[in-house]
C-alpha positions as CSV (number, residue, x, y, z in Angstrom):
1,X,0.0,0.0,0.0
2,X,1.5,3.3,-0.6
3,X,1.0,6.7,1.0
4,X,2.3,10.5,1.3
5,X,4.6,11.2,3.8
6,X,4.2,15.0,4.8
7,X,6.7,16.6,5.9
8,X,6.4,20.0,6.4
9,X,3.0,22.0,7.5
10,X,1.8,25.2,8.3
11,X,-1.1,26.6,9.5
12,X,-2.6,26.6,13.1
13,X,-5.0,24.0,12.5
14,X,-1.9,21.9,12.6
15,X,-0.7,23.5,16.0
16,X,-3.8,23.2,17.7
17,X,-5.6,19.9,16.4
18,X,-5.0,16.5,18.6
19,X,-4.4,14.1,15.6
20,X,-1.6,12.5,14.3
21,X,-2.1,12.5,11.0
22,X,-4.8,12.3,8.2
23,X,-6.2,9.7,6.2
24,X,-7.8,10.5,2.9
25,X,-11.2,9.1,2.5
26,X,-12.7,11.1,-0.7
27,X,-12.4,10.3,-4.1
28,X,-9.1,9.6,-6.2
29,X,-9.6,12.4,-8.1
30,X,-8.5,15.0,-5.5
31,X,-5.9,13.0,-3.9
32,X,-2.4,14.9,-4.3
33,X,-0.7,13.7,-6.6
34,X,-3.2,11.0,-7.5
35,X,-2.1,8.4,-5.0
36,X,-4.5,6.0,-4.5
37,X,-6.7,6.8,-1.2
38,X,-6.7,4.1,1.8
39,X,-10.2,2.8,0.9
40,X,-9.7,2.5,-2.7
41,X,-6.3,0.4,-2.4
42,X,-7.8,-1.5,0.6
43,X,-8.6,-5.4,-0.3
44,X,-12.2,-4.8,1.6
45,X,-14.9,-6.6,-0.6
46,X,-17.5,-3.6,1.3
47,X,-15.7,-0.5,0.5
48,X,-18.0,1.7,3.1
49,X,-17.4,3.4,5.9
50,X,-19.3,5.0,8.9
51,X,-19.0,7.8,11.3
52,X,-20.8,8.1,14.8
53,X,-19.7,12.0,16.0
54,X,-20.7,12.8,19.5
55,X,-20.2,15.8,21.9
56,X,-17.5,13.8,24.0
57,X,-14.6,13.1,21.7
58,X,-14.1,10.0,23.5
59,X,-17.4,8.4,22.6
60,X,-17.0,9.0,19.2
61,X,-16.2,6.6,16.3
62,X,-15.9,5.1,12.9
63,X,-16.6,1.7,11.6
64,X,-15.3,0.1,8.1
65,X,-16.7,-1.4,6.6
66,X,-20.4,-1.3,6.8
67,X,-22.5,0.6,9.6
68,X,-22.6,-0.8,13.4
69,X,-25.7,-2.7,13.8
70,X,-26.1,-2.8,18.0
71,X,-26.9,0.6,17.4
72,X,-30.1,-0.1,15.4
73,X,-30.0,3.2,13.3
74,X,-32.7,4.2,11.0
75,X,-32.1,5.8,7.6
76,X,-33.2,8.8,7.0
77,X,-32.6,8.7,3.1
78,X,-29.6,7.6,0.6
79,X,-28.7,10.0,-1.8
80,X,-26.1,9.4,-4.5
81,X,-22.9,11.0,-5.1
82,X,-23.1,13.8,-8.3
83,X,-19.7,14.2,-8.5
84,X,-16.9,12.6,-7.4
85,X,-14.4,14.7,-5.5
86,X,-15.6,15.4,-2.4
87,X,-18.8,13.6,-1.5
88,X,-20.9,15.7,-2.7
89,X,-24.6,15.4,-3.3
90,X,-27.4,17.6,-4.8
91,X,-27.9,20.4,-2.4
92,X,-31.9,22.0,-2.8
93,X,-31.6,25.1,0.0
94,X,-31.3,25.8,3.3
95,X,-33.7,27.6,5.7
96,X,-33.8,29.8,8.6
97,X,-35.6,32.2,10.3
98,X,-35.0,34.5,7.2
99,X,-36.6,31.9,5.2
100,X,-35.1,30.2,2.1
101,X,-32.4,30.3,0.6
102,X,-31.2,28.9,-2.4
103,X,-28.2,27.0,-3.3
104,X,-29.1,26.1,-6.3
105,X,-25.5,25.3,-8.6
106,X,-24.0,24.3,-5.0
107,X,-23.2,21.1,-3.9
108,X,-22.9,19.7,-0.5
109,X,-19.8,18.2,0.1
110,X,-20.2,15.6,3.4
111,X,-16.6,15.8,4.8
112,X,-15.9,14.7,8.2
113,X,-12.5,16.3,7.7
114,X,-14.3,19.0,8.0
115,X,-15.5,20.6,12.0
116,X,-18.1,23.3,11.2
117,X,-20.4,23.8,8.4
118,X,-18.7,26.7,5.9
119,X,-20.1,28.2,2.6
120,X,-19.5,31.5,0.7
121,X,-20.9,34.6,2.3
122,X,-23.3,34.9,0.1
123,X,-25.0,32.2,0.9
124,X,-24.6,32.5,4.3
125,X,-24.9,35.9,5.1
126,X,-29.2,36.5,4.6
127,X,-29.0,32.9,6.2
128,X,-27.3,34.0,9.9
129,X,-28.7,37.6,9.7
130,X,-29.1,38.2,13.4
131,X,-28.6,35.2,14.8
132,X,-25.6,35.9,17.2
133,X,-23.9,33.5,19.6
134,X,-22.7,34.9,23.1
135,X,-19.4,34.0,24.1
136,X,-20.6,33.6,27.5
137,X,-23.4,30.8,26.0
138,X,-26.3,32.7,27.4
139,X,-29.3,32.8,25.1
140,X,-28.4,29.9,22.9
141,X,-31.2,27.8,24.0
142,X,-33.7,30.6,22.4
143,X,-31.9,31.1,19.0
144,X,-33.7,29.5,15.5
145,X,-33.4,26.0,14.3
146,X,-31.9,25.9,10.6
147,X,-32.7,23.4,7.8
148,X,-30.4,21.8,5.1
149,X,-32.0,20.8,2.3
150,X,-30.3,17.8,0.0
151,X,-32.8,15.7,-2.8
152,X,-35.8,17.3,-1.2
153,X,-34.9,15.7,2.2
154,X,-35.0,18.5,5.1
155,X,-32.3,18.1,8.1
156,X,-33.1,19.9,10.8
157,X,-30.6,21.7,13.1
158,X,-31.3,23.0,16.6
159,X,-29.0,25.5,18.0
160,X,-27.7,23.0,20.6
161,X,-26.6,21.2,17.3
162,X,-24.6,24.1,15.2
163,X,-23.6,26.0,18.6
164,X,-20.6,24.8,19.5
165,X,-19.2,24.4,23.0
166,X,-15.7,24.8,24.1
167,X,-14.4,23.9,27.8
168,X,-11.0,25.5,28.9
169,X,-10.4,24.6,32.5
170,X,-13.3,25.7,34.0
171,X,-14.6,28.0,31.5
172,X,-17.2,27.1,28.8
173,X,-17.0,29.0,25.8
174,X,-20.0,29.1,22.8
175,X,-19.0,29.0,18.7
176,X,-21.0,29.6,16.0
177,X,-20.7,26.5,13.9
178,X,-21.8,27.7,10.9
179,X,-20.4,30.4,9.0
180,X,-19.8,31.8,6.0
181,X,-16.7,32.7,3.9
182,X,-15.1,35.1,1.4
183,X,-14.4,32.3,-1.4
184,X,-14.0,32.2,-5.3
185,X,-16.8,32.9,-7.4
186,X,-16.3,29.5,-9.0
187,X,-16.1,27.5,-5.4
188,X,-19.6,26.0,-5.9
189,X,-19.6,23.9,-2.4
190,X,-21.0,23.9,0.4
191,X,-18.9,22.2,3.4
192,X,-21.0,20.0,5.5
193,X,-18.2,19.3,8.3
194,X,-19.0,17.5,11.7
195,X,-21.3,20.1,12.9
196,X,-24.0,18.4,11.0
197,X,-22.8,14.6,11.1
198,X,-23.2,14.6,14.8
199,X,-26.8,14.6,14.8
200,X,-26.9,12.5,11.8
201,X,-25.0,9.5,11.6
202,X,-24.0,9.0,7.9
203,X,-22.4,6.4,6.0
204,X,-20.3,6.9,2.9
205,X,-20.2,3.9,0.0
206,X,-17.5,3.6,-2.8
207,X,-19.1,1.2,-4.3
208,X,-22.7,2.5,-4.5
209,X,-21.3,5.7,-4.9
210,X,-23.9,7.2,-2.2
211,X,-24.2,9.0,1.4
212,X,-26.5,7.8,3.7
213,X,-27.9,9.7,6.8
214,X,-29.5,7.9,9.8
215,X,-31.4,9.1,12.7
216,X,-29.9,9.0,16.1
């Protein structure tokens, strides 16, 4: 099997993050230098993979292949991949206590690599408008849910679900988990990161070429 060896980064993400490396679990077609990616050169006969994201790092997992089946999960839909780079599906609109907005020409790209849920400001701007997070976490309880829209399927989020939490010592601090971006006109995605996959379990399928959401 081979693999990159990286030897150099930058960036605080790098400083700041507890891992000790990255695995690439997208499509071929976006891997640097083309090198095969881990599931693709694996000799799995299932080439799927699972994640179950919850607030306590510790409790949180990944199986592959297939889904874990103690945890009787219930799908909430399986939508195909439209293009294969990221894994992206068709995304319809989002909605929040602005009302709609539309993403049509975006895709959604499901990428647990991924912690918030980030788009270009123009999407995301009329979306937020007024909906602020305190630092200090109060008020959070009373802010909007938001929707995500993909193949007509609507996701709800509550704000206990895109405000995230931060403990340092004894102090809790509250993050926005969705936000918007100054990108390129031609960036037509929409990053779904682990902001939404923790309140819906998904799997990912190489060889159906699909991403399936289940209810928790």
């Amino acid at each position: 099997m081979g693999f990159g060896e990286i030897q150099k980064v930058k960036g605080s993400t790098f400083l700041i993050s507890q891992m000790d490396g990255i695995i690439g679990l997208a499509f071929d077609t976006i891997s640097v230098d083309t090198l095969p990616t881990f599931v693709e050169q694996s000799n799995l006969t299932d080439k799927s993979f699972s994640f179950y994201l919850e607030d306590n790092p510790t409790a949180s997992y990944m199986t592959m292949p297939g889904i874990d089946e103690s945890r009787g999960l219930e799908v909430i839909k399986e939508h195909q991949v439209i293009e294969e780079t990221y894994w992206n599906v068709e995304f319809g609109k989002m909605t929040g206590p602005n009302g709609v907005v539309d993403t049509t020409g975006y895709k959604a790209a499901i990428d647990s690599g991924t912690s918030l849920i980030m788009g270009p400001n123009s999407l995301f701007a009329p979306l937020l408008e007024g909906i602020v997070v305190e630092e200090d976490c109060s008020g959070v309880d009373a802010l909007p849910d938001i929707t995500f829209t993909f193949d007509n399927v609507d996701y709800n989020l509550t704000s206990y679900d895109y405000v995230l939490r931060e403990t340092i010592g004894t102090q809790t601090q509250c993050i926005m988990g969705i936000m918007g971006a100054d990108l390129p006109d031609d960036f037509k995605y929409v990053i779904v990161g682990d902001v939404f996959m923790r309140p819906y379990p998904v799997k990912f399928d190489r060889d159906a070429k699909t991403v399936t959401f289940y209810k928790k």
